[in-house]
C-alpha positions as CSV (number, residue, x, y, z in Angstrom):
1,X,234.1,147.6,-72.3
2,X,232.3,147.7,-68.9
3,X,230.2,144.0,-68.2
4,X,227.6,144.2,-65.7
5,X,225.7,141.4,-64.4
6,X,222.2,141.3,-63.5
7,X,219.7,138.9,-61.9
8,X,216.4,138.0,-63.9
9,X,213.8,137.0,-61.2
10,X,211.7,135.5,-63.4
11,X,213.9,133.2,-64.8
12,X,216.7,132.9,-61.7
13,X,219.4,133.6,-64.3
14,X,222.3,136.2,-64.6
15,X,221.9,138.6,-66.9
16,X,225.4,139.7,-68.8
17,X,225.3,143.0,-70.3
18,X,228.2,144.8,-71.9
19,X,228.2,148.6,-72.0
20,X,230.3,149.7,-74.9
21,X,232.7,152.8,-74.3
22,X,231.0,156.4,-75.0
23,X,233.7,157.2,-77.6
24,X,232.0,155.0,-80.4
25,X,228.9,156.8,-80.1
26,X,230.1,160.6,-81.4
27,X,229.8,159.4,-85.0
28,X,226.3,158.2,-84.7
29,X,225.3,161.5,-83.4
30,X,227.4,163.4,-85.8
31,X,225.6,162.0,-88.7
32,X,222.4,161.9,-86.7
33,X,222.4,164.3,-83.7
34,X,218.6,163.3,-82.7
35,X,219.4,159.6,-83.1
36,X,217.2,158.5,-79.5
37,X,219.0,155.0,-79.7
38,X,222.7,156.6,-79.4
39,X,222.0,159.3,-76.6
40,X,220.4,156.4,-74.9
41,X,223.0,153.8,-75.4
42,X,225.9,156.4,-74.3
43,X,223.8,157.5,-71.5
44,X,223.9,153.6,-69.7
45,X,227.6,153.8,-71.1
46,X,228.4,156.5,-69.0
47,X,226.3,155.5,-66.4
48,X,228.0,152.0,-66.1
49,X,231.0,154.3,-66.0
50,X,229.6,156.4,-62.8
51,X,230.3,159.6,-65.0
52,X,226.4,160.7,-63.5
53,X,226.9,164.3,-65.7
54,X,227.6,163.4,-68.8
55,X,224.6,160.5,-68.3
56,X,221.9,162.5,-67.5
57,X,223.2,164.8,-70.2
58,X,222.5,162.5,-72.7
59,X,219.5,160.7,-71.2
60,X,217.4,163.7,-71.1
61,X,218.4,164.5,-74.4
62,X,216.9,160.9,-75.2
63,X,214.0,161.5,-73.4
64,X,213.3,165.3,-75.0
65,X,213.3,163.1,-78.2
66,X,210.9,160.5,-77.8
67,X,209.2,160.7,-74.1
68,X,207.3,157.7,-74.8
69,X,210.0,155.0,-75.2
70,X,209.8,152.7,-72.2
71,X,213.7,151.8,-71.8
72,X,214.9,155.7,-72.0
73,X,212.1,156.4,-69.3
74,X,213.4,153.2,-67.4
75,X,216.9,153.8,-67.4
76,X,215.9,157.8,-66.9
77,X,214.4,156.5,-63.5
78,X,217.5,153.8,-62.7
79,X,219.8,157.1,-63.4
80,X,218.2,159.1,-60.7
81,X,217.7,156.6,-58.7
82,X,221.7,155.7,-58.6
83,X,222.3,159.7,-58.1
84,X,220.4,159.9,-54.9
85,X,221.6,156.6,-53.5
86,X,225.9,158.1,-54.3
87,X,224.2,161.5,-52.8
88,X,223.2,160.0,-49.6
89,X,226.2,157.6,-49.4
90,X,228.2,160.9,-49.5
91,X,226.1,163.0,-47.2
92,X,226.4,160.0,-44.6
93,X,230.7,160.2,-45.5
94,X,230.4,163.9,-45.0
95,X,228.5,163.5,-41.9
96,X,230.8,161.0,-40.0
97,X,234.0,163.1,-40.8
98,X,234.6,165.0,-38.0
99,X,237.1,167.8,-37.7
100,X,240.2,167.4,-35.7
């Protein structure tokens, strides 16, 4: 299991969430292959994981199922966000490599 802590602003407390591993999931969504909760709770699995592909995978595959659900479209925008920050910290990497 992956524990991540967050800070509530509102109540200036630490928020402890536990992200379960992505291999409990695959029976849910073998008896139930549109099951939004599942996709969604393996998508911040993987996510809390850094595996970005398998994520978005199954976070669009949440949001295809019910675009209206306000934590899939949160963690949909948390996801990308988190891409484009690991894409600029690699394009900054990348950039102050110089050959020898």
């Amino acid at each position: 299991m992956v524990e991540r802590q967050y800070f509530n602003p509102l109540s200036h407390t630490c928020i402890h969430y536990i992200a379960l591993p992505p291999r409990i999931y695959p029976k849910v969504l073998k008896l139930d292959p549109d099951n939004v909760k599942a996709h969604f709770r393996r998508a911040v699995a993987y996510r809390a994981q850094d595996d970005f592909d398998k994520a978005k995978h199954h976070i669009m595959l949440a949001v295809e199922k019910d675009p209206k659900n306000v934590a899939v479209r949160k963690e949909y925008d948390n996801l990308r966000t988190q891409i484009a920050a690991y894409k600029r910290g690699t394009r900054e990497v990348r950039h102050r490599i110089r050959p020898l």
